[in-house]
N, C-alpha and C positions, 0 to 999 in steps of 0.2 A: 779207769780200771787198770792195774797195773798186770805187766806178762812178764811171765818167767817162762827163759827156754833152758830148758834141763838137757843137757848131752850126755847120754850114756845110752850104753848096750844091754846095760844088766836091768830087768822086766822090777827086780827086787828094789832095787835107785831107783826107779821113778815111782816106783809104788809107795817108796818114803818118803820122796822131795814133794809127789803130789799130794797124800797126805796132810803133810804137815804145812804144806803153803797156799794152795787150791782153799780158796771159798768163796763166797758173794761177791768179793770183789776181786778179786786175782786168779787170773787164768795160769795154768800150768800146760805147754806145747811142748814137746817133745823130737827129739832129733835122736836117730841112732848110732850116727857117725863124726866125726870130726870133723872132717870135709864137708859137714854140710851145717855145721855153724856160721858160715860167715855168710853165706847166702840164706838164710834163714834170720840173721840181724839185719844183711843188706832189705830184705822184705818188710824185716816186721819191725825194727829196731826196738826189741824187748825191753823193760826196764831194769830185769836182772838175765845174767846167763850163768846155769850153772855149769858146772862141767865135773865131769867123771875124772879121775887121773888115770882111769883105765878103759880108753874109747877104743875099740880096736885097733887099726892101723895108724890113725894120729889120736893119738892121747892127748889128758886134756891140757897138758904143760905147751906142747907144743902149739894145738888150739888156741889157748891164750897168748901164745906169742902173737899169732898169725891174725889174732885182732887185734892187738896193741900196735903191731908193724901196720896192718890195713887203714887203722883208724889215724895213725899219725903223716901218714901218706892224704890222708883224707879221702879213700876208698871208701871206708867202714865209718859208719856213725861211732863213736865212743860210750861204749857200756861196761856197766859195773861186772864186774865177772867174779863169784862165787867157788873152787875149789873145794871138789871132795877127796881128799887124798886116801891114802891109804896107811899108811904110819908117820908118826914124827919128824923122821928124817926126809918125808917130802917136803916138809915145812918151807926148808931153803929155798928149791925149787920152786913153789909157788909163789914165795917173794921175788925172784929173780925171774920170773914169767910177767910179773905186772898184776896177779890177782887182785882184787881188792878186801880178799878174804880169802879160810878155808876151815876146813874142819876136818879132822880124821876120824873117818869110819871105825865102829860103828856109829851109824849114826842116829845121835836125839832131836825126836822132834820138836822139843823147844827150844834146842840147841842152835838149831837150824831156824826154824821159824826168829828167834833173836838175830842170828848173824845176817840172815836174810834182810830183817826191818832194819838194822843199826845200819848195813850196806846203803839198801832204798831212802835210809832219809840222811845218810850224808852227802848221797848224790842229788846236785844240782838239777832241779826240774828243767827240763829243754821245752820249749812252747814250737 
């Protein structure tokens, strides 16, 4: 069964992420903070993570850093990371973070639920 951990603060994002990607077979887990993504993969190594570009004190650019630095240290397992920005001009930013995707808000949930599958099945299954 695949996990998605969605990082954001705003009740309204997770009400859409779980929405549109939550069903029979995919869990939707939730984190409110930044800081508490890498210990949250360290536990559950999710198969996607999404992240907010607007998590409170660490946002989700920085978040994504901070697991692409973890995971290449070999601290942090290596997961696919999702990007919801907030306009166009994050776009750069989320390329230069490492995401493997992103989308800007507002967001469609087939939009999403596509970006989400084409992420999951380009990434290598870990056994």
């Amino acid at each position: 069964m695949p996990e998605v951990l969605i990082a954001t603060d705003a009740d309204a994002v997770f009400a859409e992420v779980d929405g549109a990607l939550a069903d029979e077979t995919t869990t939707v887990v939730r984190v409110r903070a930044g800081k508490d993504v890498g210990p949250a993969v360290a536990e559950r190594t999710p198969d996607l993570v999404v992240l907010d570009l607007q998590i409170g004190n660490m946002g989700g650019i920085a978040t994504c850093l901070h697991l692409r630095h973890e995971a290449g240290a070999d601290r942090l397992p290596e997961v696919p990371v999702l990007m919801l920005l907030d306009r166009d001009a994050d776009i750069f930013l989320a390329k230069r973070s490492g995401a493997d995707g992103w989308l800007v808000k507002p967001l469609d949930a087939f939009a999403l639920r596509s970006a989400a599958t084409a992420i999951l099945e380009a990434t290598p299954a870990t056994a």
